[in-house]
N, C-alpha and C positions, 0 to 999 in steps of 0.2 A: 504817899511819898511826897515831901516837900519837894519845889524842885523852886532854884532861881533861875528866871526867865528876864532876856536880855531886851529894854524896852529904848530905843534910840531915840522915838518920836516926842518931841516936846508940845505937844498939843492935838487936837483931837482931830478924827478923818470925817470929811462932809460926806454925806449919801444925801444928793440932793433928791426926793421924790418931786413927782407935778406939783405940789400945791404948800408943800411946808421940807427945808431942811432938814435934816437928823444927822445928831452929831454922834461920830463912837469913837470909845474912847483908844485911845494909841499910845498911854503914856503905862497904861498898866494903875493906875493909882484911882480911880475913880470907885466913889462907895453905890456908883449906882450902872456896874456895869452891864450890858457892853455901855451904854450911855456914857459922854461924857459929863462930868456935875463940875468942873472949872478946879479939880485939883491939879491939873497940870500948871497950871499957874505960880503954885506956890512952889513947886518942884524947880519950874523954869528961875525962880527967883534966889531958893535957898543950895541947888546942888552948882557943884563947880564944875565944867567940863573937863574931861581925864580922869571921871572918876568913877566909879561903879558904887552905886548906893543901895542898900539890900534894908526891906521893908519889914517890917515885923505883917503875922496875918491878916492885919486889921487894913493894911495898907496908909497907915500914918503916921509911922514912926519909924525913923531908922535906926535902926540894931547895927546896921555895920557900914563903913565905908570904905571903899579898896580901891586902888591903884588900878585903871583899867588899861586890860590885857588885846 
């Protein structure tokens, strides 16, 4: 079952271990999840706040844009 899942976060959550960073991702868009790979970025750039944006499966394209509720 498809479902749309609501992602508010514009960029990715630090899990700092002892010795090196790990970034995961928060935005829902990254092709390398849970990892983030810096698609939030381009989200931050091209969606407009107030808006609901609904991703096609690939997570890179939007199929739909709606009025958020």
């Amino acid at each position: 079952m498809a479902r749309l899942i609501r992602h508010d976060a514009t960029g990715p959550k630090e899990v700092p271990p002892q010795t090196k960073s790990v970034w995961i991702c928060m935005c829902g868009l990254s092709q390398n999840l849970p990892f983030c790979d810096g698609s939030h970025k381009l989200a931050r750039a091209n969606e407009e706040p107030g808006k609901c944006y609904v991703y096609d499966a690939s997570r890179k394209n939007v199929v739909e844009v709606q009025e958020d509720h």
